[in-house]
C-alpha positions as CSV (number, residue, x, y, z in Angstrom):
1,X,0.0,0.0,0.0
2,X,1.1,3.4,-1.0
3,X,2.8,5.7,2.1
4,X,2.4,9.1,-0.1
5,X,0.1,11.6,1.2
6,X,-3.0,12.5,-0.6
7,X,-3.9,14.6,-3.2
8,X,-5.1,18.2,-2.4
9,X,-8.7,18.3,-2.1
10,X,-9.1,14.3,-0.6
11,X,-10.6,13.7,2.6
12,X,-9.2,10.3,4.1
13,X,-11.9,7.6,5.0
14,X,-10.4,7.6,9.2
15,X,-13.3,7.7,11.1
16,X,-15.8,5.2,12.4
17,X,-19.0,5.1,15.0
18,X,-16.6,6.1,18.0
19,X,-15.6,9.5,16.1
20,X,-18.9,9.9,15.3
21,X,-20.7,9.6,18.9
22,X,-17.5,11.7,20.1
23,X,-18.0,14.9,17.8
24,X,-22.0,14.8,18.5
25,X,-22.4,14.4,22.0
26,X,-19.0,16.3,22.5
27,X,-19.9,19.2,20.3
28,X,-22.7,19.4,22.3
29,X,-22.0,18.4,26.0
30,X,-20.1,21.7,27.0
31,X,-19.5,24.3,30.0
32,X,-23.2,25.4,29.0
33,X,-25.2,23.2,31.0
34,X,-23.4,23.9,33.9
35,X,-24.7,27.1,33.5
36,X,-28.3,27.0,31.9
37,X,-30.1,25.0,34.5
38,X,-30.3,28.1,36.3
39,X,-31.7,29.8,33.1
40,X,-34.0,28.2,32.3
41,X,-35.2,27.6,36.0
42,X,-35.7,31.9,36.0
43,X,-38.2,31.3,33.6
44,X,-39.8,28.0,34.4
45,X,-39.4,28.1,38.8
46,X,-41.1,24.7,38.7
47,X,-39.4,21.0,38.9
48,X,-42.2,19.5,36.2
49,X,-42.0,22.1,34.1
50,X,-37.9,22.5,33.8
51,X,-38.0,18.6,33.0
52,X,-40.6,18.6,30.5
53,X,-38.5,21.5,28.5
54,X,-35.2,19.5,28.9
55,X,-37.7,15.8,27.9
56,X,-38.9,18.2,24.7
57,X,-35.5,19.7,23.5
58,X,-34.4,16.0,23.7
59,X,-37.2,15.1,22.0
60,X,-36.2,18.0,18.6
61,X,-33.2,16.4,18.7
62,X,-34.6,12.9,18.4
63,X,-36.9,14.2,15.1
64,X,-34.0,16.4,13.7
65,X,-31.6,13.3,13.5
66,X,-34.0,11.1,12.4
67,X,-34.1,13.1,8.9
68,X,-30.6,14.2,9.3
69,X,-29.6,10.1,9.3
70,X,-31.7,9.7,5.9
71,X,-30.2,12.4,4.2
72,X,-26.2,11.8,5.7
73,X,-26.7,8.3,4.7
74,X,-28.1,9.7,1.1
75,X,-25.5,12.3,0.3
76,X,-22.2,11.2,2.4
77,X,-20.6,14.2,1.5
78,X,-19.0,17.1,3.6
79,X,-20.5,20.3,4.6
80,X,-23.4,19.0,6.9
81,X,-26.5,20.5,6.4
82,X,-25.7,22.6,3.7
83,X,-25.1,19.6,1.4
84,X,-28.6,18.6,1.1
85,X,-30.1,22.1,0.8
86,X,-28.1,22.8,-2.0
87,X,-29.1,19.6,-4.0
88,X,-32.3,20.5,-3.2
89,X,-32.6,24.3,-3.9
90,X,-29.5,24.9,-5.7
91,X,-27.0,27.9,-4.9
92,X,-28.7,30.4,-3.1
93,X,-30.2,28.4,-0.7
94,X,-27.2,26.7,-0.5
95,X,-25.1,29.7,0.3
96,X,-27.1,30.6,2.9
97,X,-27.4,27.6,5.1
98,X,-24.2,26.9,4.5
99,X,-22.9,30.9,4.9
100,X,-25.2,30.8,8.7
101,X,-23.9,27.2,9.8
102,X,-20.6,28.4,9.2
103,X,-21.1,31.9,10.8
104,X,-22.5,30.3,14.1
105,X,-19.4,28.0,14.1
106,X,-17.2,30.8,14.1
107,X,-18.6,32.9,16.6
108,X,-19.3,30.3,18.5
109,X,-15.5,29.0,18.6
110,X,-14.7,33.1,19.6
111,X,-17.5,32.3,22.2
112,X,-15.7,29.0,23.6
113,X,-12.0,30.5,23.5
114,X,-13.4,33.5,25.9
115,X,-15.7,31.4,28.1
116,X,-12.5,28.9,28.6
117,X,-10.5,32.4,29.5
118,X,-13.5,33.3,31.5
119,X,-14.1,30.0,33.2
120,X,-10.0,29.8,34.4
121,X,-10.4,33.3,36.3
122,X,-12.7,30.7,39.3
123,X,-9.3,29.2,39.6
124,X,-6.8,31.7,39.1
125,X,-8.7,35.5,39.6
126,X,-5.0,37.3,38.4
127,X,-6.2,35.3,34.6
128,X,-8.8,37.8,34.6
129,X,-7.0,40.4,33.5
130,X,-5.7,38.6,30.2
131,X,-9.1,37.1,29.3
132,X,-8.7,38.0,26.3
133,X,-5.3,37.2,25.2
134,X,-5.8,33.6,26.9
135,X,-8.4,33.4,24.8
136,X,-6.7,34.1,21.5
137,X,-4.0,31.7,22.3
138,X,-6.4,29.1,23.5
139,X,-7.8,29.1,19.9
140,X,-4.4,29.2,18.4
141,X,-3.3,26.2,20.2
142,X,-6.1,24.2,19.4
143,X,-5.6,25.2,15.6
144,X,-2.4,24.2,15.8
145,X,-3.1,21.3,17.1
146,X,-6.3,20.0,14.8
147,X,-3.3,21.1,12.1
148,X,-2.0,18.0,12.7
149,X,-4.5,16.0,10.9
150,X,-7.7,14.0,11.5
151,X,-5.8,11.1,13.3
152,X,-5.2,13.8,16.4
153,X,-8.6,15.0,15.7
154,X,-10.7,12.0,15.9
155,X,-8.3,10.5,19.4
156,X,-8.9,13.5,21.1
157,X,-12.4,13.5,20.5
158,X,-12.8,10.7,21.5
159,X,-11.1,11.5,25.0
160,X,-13.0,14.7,25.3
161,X,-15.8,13.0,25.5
162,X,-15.0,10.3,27.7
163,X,-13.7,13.3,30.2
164,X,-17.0,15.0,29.5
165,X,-18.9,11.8,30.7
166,X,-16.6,11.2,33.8
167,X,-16.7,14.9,34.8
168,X,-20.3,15.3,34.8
169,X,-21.1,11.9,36.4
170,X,-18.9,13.0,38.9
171,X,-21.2,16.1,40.0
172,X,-24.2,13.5,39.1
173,X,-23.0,10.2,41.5
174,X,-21.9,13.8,44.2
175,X,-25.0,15.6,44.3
176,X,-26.8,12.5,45.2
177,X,-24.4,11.6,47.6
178,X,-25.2,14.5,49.1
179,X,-27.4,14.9,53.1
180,X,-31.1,15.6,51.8
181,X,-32.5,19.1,51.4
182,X,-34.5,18.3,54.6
183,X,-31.1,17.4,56.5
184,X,-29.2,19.7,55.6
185,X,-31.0,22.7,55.5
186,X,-31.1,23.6,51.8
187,X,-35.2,23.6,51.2
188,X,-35.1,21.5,47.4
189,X,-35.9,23.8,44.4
190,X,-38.8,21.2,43.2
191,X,-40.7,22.0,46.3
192,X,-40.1,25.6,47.3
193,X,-41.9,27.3,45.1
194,X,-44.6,29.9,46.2
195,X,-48.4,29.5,44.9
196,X,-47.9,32.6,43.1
197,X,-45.2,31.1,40.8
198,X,-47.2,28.1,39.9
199,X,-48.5,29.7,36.6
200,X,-46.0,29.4,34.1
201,X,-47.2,32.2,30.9
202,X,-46.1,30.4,27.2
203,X,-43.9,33.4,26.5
204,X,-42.0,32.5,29.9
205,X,-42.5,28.9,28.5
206,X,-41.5,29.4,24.9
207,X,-38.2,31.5,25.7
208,X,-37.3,28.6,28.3
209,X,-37.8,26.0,25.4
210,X,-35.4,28.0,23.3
211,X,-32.3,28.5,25.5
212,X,-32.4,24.8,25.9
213,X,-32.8,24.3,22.2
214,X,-29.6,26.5,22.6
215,X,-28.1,23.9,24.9
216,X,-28.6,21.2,23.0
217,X,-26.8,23.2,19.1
218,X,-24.4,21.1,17.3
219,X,-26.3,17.7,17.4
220,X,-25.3,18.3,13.6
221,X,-21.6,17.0,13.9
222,X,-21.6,13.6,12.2
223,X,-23.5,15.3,9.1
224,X,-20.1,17.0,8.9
225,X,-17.9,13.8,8.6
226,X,-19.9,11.7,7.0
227,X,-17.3,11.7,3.6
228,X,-14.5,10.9,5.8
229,X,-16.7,8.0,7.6
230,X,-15.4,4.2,6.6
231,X,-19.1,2.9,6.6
232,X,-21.2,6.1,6.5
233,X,-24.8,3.9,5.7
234,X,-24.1,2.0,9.4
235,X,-22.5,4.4,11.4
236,X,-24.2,7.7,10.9
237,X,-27.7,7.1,11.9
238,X,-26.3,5.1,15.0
239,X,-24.3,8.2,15.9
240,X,-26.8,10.3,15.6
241,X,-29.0,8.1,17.5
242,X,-27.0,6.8,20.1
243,X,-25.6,10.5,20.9
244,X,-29.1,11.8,21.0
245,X,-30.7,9.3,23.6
246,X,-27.2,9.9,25.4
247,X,-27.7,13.9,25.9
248,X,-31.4,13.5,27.0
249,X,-30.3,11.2,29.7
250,X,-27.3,13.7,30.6
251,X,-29.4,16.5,30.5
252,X,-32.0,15.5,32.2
253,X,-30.0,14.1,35.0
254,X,-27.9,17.2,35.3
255,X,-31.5,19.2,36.0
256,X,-32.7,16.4,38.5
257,X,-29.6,16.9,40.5
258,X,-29.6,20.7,40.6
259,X,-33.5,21.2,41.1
260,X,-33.3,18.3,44.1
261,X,-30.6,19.9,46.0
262,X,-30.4,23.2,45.8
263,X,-33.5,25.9,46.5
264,X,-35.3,27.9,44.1
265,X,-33.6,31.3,45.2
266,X,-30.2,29.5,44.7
267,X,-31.0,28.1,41.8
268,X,-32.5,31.3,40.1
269,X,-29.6,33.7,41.3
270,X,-26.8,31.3,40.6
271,X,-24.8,31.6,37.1
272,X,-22.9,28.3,37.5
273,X,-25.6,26.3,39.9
274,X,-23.6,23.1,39.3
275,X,-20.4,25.0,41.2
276,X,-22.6,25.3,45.0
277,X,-23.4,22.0,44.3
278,X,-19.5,20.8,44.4
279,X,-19.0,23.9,47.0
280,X,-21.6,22.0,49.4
281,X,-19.4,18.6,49.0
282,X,-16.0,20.0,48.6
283,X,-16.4,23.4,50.7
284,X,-14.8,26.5,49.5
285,X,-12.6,24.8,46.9
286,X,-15.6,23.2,44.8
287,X,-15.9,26.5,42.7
288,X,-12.1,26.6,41.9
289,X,-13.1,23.0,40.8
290,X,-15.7,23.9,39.3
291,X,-13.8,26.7,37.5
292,X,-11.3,23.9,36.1
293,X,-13.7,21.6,35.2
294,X,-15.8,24.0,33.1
295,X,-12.8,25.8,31.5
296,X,-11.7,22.0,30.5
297,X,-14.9,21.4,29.1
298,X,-14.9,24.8,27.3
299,X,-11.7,24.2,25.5
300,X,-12.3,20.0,24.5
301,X,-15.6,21.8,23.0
302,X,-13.6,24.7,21.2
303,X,-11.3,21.9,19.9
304,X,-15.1,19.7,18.6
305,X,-15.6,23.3,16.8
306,X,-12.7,24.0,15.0
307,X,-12.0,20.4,13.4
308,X,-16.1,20.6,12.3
309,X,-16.3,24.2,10.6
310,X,-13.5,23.8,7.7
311,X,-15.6,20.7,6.7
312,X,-18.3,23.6,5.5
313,X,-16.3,25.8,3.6
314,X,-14.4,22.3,1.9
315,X,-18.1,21.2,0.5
316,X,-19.5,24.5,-0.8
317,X,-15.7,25.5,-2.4
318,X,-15.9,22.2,-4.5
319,X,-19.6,23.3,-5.3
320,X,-18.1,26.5,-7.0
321,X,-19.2,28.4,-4.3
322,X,-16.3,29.5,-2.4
323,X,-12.4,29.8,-3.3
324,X,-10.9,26.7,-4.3
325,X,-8.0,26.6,-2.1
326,X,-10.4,26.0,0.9
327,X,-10.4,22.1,-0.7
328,X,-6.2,22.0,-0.2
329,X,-6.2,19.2,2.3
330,X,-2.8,18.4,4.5
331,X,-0.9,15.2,4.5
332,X,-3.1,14.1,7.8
333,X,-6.5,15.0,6.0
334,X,-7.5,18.2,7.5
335,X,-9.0,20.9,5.2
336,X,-5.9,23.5,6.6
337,X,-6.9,26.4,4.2
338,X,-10.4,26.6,5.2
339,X,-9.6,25.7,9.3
340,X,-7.2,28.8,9.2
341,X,-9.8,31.0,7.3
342,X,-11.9,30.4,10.7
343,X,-9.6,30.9,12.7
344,X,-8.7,34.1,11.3
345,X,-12.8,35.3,11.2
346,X,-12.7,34.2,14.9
347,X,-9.9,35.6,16.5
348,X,-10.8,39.7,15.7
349,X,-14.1,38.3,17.3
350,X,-13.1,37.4,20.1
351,X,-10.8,40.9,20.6
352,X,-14.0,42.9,19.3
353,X,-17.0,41.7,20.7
354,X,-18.2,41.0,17.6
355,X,-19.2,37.3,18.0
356,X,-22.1,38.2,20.2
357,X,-23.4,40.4,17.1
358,X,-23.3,36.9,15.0
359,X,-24.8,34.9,17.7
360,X,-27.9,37.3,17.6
361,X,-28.0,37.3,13.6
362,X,-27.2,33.4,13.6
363,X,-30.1,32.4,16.1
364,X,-32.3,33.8,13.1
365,X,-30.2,32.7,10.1
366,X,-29.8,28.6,11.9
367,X,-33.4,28.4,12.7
368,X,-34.2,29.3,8.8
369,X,-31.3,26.5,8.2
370,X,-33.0,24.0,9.8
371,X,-36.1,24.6,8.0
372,X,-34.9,24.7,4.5
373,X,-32.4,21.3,5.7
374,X,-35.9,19.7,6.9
375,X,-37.5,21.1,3.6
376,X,-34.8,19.5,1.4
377,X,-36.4,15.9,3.0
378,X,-39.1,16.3,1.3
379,X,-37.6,18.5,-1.7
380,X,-35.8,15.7,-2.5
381,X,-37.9,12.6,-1.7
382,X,-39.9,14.7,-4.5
383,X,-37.4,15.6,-6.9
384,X,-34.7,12.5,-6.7
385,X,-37.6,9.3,-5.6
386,X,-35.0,6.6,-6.5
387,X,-31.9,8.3,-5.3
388,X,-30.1,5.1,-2.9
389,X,-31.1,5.9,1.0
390,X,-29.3,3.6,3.4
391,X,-31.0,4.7,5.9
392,X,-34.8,6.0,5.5
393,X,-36.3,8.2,8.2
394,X,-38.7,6.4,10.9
395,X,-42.4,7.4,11.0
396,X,-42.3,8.7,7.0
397,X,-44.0,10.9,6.5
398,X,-45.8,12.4,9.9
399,X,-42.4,12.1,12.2
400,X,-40.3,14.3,9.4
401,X,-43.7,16.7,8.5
402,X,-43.1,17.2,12.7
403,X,-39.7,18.6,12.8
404,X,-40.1,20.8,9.8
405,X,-43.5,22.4,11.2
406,X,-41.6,22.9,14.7
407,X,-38.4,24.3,12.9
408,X,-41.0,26.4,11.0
409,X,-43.0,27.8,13.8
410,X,-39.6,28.3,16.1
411,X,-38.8,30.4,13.2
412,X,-41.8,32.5,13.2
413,X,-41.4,33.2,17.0
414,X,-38.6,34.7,16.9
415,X,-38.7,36.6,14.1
416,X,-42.0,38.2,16.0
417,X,-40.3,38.3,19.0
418,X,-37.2,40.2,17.1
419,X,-38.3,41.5,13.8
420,X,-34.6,42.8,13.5
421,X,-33.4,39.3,13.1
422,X,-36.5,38.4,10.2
423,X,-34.6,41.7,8.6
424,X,-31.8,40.5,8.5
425,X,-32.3,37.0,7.0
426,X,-34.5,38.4,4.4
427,X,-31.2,40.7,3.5
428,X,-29.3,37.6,3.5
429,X,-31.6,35.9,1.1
430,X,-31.6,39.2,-1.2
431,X,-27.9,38.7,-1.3
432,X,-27.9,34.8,-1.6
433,X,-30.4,34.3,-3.8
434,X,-28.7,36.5,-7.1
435,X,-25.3,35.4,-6.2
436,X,-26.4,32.0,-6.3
437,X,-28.3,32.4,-9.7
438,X,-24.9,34.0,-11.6
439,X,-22.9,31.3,-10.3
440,X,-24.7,28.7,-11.3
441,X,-25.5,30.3,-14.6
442,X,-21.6,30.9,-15.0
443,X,-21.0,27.3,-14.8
444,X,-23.7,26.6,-17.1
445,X,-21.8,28.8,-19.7
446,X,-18.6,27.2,-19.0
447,X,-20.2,23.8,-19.5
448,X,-21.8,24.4,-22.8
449,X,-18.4,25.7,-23.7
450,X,-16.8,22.7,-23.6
């Protein structure tokens, strides 16, 4: 067998069902949830009610990959969701789910660099001073290191995870372990709370649903891989699948630990509720552990991020829609052109603020995604009826009409909630759309002249 390296622009065929469970659930599983409970509890003070939000965001992510395994397994090709909505609707569409996916990505490694910056200051206050420059170089090193090829990539992943799982089930197996509310004086946060805050309003509801939707982002990643999977038609849907069930149990576990031990007030008013929990068990030390912990998490997630994002810049450059160098590909199969190009978009972010700006324009912009991804489901079942599916999506055609009609009326919340945001993606689309025509009637030219 041939040692030379492969040709710019080839993805190697590395990765297998481990990866793939690794860069879901780990692109997922992050610092955040050791922060939301305590979010989404200010908006919905009551035990049932924070569980059945968490039980329904689990359940999205059960609909969403149960399309997303159809079309993976259909179109095995990198770039995620934008590789399905642009066989579906062509270029503009395709530039714009792939333009928003990548956007989020971005900001939301700039997001991850500063929260890991952020999280180390519980450890060591005299970091906060240099949160930003810690950030920066947090990001550089974990460029430099995915640099090194998908091997790396897929072994840390793999770890991440693993630490992920021990970490949290740690603070699980702990705040169990812990005296009873009743014994040790802490009055539980599913039974504290006052008459008056027994009526939960569906704005309160809806916003709740939303930041755990949040919480739950980047179920996405095998989508990403799928070209580089060995046996994409058997390992994707169990990825997605076996991820998905995974973070509903974590999740919910997470929520049933910090709404059984700790009260409402504490809950409500506490911005990492899952550091009293390890500050009851540990004493004063538990937040600096929890300050490790989370920044740890923070930058195994940052490192999920920046091996997924180049994947979308690879597929829509070798669909004519971005420069060609992005498909260079190193001798240990990473897509280096298009990983620095994120890099570089990410790292003024994080000194400017800017990624927050992104995040609000992305919320709008990923939502819209999602419904022209779920769309192309049915876009293509139309257009392409015999095109090979591995794998074809349970419950056809009432579980996939679901998702799209909840990605379509998420949509329409929030664009009434913020109209700027519908502004926006309607600009995007206006700048999309005729882009995406002359391209593809460029290459139609080229075409007939040869």
């Amino acid at each position: 067998m041939s040692s030379s390296p492969p040709a710019s622009g080839a993805l190697q065929k590395r990765l297998g069902l481990p990866f793939g469970i690794a860069i879901m659930a780990g692109s997922v599983v992050g610092a955040g949830i050791l922060r939301t409970p305590g979010v989404v509890a200010n908006e919905v003070p009551l035990f049932w009610a924070a569980m059945l939000v968490w039980l329904l965001g689990g359940i999205y992510v059960l609909l969403s990959v149960n399309v997303a395994s159809e079309l993976t397994t259909a179109l095995p090709r990198a770039g995620g969701i934008y590789v399905p909505v642009h066989e579906a609707f062509g270029d503009g569409m395709g530039l714009l789910a792939g333009w928003s996916i990548w956007a989020g990505y971005a900001a939301g490694g700039a997001a991850l660099a500063l929260a890991f910056a952020e999280f180390l200051t519980f450890a060591i206050p005299a970091a906060g001073d240099f949160t930003v420059p810690i950030a920066v170089c947090a990001l550089l090193l974990v460029t430099g290191f995915n640099w090194l090829g998908v091997e790396e990539g897929r072994i840390s992943n793999i770890i991440a995870l693993t630490l992920k799982l021990l970490l949290l089930g740690g603070v699980i197996i702990a705040a169990f372990a812990l005296e009873s509310p009743a014994q040790s004086g802490v009055g539980s946060a599913a039974s504290s709370v006052s008459p008056g805050e027994a009526a939960i309003g569906w704005v309160a509801f809806i916003t709740a649903l939303q930041i755990v939707l949040g919480a739950y982002d980047g179920w996405q990643g095998p989508s990403f891989f799928a070209e580089e999977d060995k046996d994409p038609a058997r390992n994707i849907p169990r990825a997605f699948f076996t991820s998905a069930f995974m973070l509903l149990a974590i999740y919910l576990a997470i929520n049933l630990c910090v709404f059984t031990v700790l009260d409402i007030d504490t809950l409500r008013g506490s911005d990492l509720p899952v550091a009293v929990l390890i500050e009851m068990l540990l004493g004063p030390v538990g937040t600096k552990v929890t300050g490790i912990a989370a920044a740890i998490m923070a930058l195994l997630t940052l490192n999920a991020l920046v091996m997924t994002h180049p994947r979308i810049l690879y597929g829509m450059a070798r669909d004519g829609l971005f420069i060609r160098s992005a498909m260079l590909v190193n001798r240990g199969g990473t897509p280096w052109v298009a990983m620095l190009i994120g890099t570089a978009v990410a790292v003024p972010m994080i000194m400017s603020g800017a990624y927050v700006f992104v995040f609000k324009i992305q919320v709008a912009t990923g939502i819209f995604a999602g419904v022209l991804y779920n769309a192309s489901y049915f876009a293509l079942r139309a257009k392409r009826p015999h095109m090979e599916r591995p794998f074809r999506a349970i419950g056809q055609p009432v579980l996939p009409g679901l998702i799209l009609a909840i990605t379509i009326a998420l949509f329409a919340a929030i664009v009434g909630a913020d109209p700027v945001s519908g502004l926006w993606v309607a600009g995007l689309i206006g700048i999309c759309l005729p882009v995406g025509i002359h391209l593809e009637r460029e290459r139609r030219k080229a075409a007939f002249a040869v």
